[in-house]
C-alpha positions in Angstrom: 4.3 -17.5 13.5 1.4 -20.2 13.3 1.2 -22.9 10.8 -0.8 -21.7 8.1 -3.6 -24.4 6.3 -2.2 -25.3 3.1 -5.7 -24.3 1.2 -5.1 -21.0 2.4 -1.7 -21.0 0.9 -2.5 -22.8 -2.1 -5.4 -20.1 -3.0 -3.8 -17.2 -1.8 -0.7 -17.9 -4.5 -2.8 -18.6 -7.2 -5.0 -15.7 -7.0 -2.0 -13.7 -6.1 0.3 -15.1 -8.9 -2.4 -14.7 -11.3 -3.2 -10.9 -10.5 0.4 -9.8 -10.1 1.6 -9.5 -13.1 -0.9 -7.3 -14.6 1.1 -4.2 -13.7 4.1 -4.5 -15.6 2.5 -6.6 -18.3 0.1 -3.3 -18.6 3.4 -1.4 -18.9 5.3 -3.6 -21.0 2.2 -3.2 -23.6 2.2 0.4 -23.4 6.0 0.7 -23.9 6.6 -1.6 -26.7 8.7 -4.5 -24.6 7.9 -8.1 -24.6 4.8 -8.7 -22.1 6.9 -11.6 -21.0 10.3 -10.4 -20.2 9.5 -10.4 -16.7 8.8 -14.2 -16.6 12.0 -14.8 -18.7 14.1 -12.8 -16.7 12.8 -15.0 -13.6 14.4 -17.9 -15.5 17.9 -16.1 -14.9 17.1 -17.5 -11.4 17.4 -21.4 -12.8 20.5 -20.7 -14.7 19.6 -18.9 -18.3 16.1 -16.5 -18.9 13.9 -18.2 -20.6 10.1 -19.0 -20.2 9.7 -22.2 -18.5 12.2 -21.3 -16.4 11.0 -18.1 -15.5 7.2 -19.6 -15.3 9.0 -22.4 -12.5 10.6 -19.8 -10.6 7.8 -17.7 -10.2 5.7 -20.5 -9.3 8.6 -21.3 -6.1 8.5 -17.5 -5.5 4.9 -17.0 -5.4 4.3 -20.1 -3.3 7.2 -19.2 -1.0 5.5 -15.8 -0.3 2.5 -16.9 0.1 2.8 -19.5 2.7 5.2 -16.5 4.3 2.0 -14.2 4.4 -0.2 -16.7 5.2 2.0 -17.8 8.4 3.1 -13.4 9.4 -0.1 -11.6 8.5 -2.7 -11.0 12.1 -6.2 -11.6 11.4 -8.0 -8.5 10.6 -4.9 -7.1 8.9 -4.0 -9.1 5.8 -4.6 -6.4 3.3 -2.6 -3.7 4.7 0.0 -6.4 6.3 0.1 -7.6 3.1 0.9 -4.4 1.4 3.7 -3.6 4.2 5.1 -6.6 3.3 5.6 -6.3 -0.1 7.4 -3.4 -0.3 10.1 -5.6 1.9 9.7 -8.7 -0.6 10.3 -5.9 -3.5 13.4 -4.9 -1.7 14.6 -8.1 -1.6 13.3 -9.7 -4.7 14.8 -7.0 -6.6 16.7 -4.7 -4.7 19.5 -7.4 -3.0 18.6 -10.6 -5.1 17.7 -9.0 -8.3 20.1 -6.3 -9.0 22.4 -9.3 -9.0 21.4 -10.8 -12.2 21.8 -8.8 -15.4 18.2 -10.0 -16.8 15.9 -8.8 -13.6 18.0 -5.9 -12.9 17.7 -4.5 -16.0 14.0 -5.0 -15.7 12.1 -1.4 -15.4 11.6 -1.3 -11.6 8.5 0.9 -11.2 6.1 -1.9 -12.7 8.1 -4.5 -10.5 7.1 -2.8 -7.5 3.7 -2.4 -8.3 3.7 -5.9 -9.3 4.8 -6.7 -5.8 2.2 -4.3 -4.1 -0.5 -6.4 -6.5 1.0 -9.4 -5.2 0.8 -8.4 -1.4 -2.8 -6.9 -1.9 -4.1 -9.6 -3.6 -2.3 -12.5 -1.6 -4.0 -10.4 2.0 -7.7 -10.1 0.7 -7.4 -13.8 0.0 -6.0 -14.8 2.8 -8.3 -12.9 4.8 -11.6 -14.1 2.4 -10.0 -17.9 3.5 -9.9 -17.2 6.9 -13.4 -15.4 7.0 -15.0 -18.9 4.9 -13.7 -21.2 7.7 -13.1 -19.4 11.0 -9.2 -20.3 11.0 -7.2 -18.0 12.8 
């Protein structure tokens, strides 16, 4: 793996962070649950759910995968690498990590997973928009 540029990093998890939610926030709404009980959930990760917890972890997570992505996925393949690579993250996010706290597990797991796929679509086309705006392998 090469050393990704930190801009690359830092842009890819924002736009990333910022677009993945939308799926199970969408679903949350359209169910009747809490919009944020994802984020809280996240704050199991810190010690209890709650918001600012939750918010902090998902700001370590998202910055952890993005500088993953950023360093794994080749040149001309960020989107679908990207994709590939979420379904993994969702397997361990959720799947090993996840299903060992009571708050994320119980978490509907459909949403999560397209939240991940968001997250690994959106994290690629930035990456690759980065790369494309400065030549940087």
């Amino acid at each position: 793996m090469e050393r990704p540029k930190a801009r690359h990093v830092l842009v890819a998890a924002a736009v990333a962070g910022t677009i993945s939610g939308a799926p199970s926030t969408i679903h949350a709404i359209a169910t009747g649950r809490s919009p944020l009980a994802a984020a809280r959930a996240a704050g199991a990760l810190l010690g209890k759910p709650s918001l600012v917890r939750g918010a902090v972890a998902h700001l370590a997570i998202t910055l952890w995968w993005a500088s993953v992505l950023a360093a794994a996925l080749p040149r001309g393949r960020e989107v679908p690498g990207g994709v590939a690579a979420a379904v993994g993250i969702h397997g361990l996010d959720l799947g090993v990590i996840g299903r060992r706290i009571a708050p994320i597990a119980e978490l509907p797991q459909l949403p999560q997973l397209l939240d991940h796929l968001a997250f690994g679509a959106a994290a690629g086309a930035t990456l690759a928009w980065c790369r494309a705006q400065d030549g940087a392998p």
